[in-house]
Residue frames relative to the residue before (quaternion, step in Angstrom):
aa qw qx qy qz dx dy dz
X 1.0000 0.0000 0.0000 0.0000 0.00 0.00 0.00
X 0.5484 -0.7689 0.2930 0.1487 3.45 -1.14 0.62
X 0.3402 -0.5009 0.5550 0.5705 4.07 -0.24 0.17
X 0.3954 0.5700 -0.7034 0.1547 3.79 -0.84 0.33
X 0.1702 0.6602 -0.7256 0.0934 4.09 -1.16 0.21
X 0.1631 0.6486 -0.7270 0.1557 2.99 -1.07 1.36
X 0.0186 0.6839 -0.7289 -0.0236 3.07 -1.99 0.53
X 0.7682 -0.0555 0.0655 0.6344 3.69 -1.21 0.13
X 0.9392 0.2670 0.1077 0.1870 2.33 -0.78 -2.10
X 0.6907 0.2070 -0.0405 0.6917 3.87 1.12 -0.45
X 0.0453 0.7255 -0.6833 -0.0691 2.99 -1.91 0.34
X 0.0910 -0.8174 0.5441 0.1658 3.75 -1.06 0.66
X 0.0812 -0.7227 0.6527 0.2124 3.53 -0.93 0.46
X 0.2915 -0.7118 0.6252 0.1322 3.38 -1.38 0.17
X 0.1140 0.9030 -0.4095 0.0628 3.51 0.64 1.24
X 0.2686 -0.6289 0.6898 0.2376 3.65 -1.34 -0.53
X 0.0011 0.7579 -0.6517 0.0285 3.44 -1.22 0.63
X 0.4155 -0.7033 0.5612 0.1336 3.98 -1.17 0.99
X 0.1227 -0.6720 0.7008 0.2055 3.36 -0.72 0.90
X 0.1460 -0.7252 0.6643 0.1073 4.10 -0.42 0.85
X 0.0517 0.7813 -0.6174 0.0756 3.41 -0.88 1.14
X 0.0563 0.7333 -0.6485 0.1962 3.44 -0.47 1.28
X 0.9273 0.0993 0.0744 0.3531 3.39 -1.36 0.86
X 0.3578 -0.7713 0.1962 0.4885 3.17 1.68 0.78
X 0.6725 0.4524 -0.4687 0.3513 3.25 0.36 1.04
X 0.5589 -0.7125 0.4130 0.0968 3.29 -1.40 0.88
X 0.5002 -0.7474 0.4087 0.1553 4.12 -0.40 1.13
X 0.2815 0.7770 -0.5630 0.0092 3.56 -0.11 0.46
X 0.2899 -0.7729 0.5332 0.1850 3.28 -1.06 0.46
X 0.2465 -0.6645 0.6682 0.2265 3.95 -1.46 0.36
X 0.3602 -0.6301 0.6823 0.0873 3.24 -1.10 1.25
X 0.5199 -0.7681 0.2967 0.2276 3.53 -0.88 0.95
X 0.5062 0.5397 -0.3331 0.5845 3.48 2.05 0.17
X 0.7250 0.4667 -0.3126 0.3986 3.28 0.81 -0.37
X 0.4278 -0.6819 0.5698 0.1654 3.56 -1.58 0.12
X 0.8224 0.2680 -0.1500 0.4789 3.16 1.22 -0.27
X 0.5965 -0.5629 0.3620 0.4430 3.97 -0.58 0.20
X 0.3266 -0.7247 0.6065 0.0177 3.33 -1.76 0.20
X 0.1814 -0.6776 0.5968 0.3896 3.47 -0.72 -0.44
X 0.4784 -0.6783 0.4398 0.3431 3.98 -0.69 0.66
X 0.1153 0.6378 -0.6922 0.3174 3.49 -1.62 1.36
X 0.1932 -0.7372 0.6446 -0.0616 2.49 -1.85 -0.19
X 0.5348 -0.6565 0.4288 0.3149 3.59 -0.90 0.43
X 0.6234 -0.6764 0.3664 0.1399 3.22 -1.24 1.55
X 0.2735 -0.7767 0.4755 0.3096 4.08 -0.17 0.70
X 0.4412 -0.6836 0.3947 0.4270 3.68 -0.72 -0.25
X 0.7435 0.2284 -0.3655 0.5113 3.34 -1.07 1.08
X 0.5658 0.4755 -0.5390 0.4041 3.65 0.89 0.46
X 0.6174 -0.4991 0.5308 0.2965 3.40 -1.74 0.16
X 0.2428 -0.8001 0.3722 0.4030 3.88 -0.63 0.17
X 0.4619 0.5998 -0.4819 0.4413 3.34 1.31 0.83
X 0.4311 0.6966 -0.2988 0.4896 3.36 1.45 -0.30
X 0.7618 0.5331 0.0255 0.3672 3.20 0.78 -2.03
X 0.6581 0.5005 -0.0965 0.5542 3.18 1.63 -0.78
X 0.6008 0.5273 -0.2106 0.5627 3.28 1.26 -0.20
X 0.7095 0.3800 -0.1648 0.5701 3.71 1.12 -1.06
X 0.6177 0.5023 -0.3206 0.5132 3.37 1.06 -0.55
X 0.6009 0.5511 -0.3300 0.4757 3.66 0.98 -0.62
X 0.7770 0.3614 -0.2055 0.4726 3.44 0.73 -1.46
X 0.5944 0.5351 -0.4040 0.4440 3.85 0.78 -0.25
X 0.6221 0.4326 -0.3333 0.5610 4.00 1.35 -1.03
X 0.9236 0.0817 -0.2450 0.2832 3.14 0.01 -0.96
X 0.5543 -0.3933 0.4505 0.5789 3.96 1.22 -0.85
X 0.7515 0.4194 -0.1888 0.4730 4.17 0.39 -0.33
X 0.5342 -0.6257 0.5677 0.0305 2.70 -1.81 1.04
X 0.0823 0.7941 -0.6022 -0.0096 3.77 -0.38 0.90
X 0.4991 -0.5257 0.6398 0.2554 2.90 -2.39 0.17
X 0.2884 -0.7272 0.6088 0.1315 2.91 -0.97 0.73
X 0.2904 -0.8304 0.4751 0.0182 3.40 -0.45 1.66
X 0.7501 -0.3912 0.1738 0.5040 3.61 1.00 -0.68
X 0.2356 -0.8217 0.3831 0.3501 3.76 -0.36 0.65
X 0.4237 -0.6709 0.5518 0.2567 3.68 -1.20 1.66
X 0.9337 -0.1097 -0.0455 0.3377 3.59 -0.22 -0.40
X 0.0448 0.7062 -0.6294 -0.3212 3.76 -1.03 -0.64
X 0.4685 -0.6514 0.5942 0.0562 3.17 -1.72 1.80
X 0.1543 0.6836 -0.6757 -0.2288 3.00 -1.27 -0.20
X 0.1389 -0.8326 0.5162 0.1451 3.77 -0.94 0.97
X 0.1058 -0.6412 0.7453 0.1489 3.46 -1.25 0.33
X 0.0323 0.6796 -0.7037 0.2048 3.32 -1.76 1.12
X 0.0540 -0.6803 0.6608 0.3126 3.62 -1.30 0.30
X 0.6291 -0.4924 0.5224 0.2982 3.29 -1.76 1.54
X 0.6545 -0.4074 0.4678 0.4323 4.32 -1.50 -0.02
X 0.7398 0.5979 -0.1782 0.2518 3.59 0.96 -0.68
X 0.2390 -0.8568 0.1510 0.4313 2.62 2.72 -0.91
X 0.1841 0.7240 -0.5101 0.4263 2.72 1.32 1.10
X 0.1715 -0.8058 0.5281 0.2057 3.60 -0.79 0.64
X 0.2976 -0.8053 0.5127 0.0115 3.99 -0.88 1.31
X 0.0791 -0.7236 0.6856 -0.0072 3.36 -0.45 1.46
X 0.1527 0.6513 -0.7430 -0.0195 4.00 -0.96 0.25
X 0.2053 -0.5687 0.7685 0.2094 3.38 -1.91 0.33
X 0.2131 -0.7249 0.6549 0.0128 3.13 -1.58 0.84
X 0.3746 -0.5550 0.7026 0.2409 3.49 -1.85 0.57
X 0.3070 0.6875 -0.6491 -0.1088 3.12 -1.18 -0.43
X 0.0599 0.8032 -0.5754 0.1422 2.99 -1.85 1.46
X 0.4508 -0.7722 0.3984 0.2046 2.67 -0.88 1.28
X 0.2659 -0.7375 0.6175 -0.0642 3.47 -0.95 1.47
X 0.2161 -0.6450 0.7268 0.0950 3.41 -2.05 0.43
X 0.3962 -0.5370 0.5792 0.4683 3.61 -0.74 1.34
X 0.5370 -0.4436 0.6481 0.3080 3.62 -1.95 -0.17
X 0.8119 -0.0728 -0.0366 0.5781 3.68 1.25 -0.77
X 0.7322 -0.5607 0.1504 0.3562 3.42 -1.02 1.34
X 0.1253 -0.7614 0.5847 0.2504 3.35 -0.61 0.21
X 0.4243 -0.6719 0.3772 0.4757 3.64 -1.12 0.49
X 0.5970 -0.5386 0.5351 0.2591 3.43 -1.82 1.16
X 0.6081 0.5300 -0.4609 0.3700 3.99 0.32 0.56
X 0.6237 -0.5793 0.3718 0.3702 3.76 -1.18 0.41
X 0.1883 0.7110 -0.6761 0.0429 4.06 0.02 0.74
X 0.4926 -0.6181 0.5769 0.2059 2.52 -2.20 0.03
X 0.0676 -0.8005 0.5843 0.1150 3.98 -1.42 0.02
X 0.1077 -0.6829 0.6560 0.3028 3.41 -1.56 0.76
X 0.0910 -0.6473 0.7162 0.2443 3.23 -1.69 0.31
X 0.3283 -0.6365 0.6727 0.1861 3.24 -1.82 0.14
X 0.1269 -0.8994 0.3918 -0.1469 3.14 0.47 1.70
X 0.5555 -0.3953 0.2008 0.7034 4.39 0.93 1.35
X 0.8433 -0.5199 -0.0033 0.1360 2.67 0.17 2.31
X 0.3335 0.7139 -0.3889 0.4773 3.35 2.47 0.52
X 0.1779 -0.7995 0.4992 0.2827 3.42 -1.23 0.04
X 0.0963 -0.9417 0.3219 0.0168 3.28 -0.49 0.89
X 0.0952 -0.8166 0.5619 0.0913 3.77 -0.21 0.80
X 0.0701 -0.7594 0.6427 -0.0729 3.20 -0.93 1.52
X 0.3281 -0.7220 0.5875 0.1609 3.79 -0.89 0.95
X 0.1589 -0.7927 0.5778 0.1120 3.85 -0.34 0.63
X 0.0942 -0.8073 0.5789 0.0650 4.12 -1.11 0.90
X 0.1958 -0.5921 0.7288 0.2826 3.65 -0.52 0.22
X 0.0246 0.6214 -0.7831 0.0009 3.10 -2.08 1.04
X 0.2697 -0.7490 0.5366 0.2798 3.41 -1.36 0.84
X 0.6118 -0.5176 0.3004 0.5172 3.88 -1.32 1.17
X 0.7324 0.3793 -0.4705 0.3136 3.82 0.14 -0.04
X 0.5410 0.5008 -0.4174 0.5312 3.73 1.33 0.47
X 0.4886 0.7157 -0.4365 0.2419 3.43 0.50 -0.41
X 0.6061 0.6881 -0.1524 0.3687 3.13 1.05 -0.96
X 0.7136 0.1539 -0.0741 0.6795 3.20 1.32 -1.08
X 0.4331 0.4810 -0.5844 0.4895 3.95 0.56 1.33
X 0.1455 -0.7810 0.5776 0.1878 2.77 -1.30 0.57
X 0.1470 -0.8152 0.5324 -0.1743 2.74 -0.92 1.58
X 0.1366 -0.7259 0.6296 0.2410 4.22 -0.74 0.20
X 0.6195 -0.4024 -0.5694 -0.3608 0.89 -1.56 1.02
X 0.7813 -0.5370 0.0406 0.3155 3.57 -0.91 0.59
X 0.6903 0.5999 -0.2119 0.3446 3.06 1.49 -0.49
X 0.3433 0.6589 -0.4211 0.5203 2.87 1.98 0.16
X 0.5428 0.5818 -0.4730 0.3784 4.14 0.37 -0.25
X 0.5038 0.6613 -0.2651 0.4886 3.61 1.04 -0.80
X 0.5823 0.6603 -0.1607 0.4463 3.03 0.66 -1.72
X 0.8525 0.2929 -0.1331 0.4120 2.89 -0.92 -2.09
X 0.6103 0.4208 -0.5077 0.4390 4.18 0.52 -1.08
X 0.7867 0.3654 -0.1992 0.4560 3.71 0.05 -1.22
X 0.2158 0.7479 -0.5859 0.2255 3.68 -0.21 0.82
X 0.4260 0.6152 -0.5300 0.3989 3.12 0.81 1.12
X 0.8045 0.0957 -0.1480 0.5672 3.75 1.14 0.11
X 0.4366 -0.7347 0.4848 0.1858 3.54 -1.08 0.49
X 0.0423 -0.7091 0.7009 -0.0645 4.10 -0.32 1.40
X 0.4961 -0.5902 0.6008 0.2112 3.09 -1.77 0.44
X 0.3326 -0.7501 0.5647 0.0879 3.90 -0.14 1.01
X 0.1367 0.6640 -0.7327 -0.0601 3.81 -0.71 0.95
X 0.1143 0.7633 -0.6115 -0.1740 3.41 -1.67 0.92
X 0.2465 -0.7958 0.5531 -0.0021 3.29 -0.66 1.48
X 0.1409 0.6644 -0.7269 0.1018 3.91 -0.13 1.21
X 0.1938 0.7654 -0.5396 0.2922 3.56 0.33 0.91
């Protein structure tokens, strides 16, 4: 079962997310509701580790096995959703190595994700594009250039 908790008025996820870094460039993905990029993940099950979680979440989005290289940050975001519902999630994020290369070009994937379908559009960006991608959330750019140490990120657009 998932970190998911929602009611009316709020929702929390409890998630994990893969910085994939190959060829000095970094993996983001567009989720087909969205307009803007991401880093791929997913939402943490109970009783699982999030190093556990980060690994299955990798291989269910994309098809691959990664190393896990070290974890760069944990976020926590607050935000109200269009609906006005207000969204708190905490996040892992780590930075991973596929185990085998993926190709460096823009593809797509479907997943069938507890029985959703999804079509997600993957982009390689190098760390000196990042800047100009948009991507959420932003403070993760900080992050991803400096990955020599691990801070706890609060964003509060609340």
């Amino acid at each position: 079962m998932e970190i998911d908790i929602s009611n009316e008025k709020e929702r929390f996820k409890f998630r994990v997310c893969g910085v994939v870094e190959q060829d000095e460039k970094i993996l983001f993905i567009k989720h087909q509701k969205n307009k803007f990029f991401c880093l791929p993940g997913g939402r943490v099950e109970i009783g699982e580790d999030t190093e556990t979680a980060i690994k299955r979440e990798m291989f269910e989005e994309l098809g691959i096995h990664v190393d896990i290289k070290k974890l760069l940050t944990i976020s926590q975001n607050l935000f109200y959703l269009e609906n006005g519902k207000t969204f708190h999630e905490l996040v892992f994020y780590y930075l991973v190595s596929p185990v085998n290369k993926l190709p460096t070009i823009e593809f797509e994937k479907d997943e069938i994700d507890k029985g959703v379908f999804c079509h997600h559009r993957f982009n390689w960006f190098a760390l000196n594009e990042i800047n100009k991608t948009d991507f959420k959330p932003e403070n993760l750019k900080e992050i991803i250039h400096e990955e020599n140490y691990t801070k706890i990120l609060i964003s509060n657009s609340l």
